[in-house]
Phi, psi and omega in degrees: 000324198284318160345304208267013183242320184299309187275009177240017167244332167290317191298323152299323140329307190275313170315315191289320170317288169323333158263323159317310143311321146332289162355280173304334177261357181281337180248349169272303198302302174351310201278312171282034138000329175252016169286147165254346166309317166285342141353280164304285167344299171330295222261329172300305171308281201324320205271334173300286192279025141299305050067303173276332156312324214246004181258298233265307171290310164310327186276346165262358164223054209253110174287311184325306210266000187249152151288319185248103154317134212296314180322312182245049166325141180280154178210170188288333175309328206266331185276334185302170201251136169285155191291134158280000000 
């Protein structure tokens, strides 16, 4: 358990960096607009995160890929053998 907590924290870890750059080139272009280079850039950033967000989301809530969704995660109370 702790391994599969592990990898959804780097991984959240890597989101949050990656939106926070995101963040950053979205509030330095806004002032240069009329560049078209920083434009093209903008409009490459937006659709990048866009893409990842929606990538960081299936793969973190994804049924396919778990026998246990994060909702019904397995845990030992679940798993345990009922009391005879």
């Amino acid at each position: 358990m702790e391994s599969f907590s592990a990898v959804f924290s780097v991984q959240e870890r890597h989101f949050n960096y990656a939106n926070l750059y995101y963040q950053t080139i979205d509030t330095i272009t806004s002032k240069s607009e009329k560049n078209s280079a920083i434009m093209k850039e903008k409009s490459r950033v937006i659709q990048t995160k866009s893409n990842e967000v929606s990538n960081f989301a299936k793969q973190k809530f994804s049924v396919s890929e778990s026998k246990f969704p994060l909702k019904t995660m397995a845990t030992t109370e679940n798993l345990a053998p009922a009391p005879a």
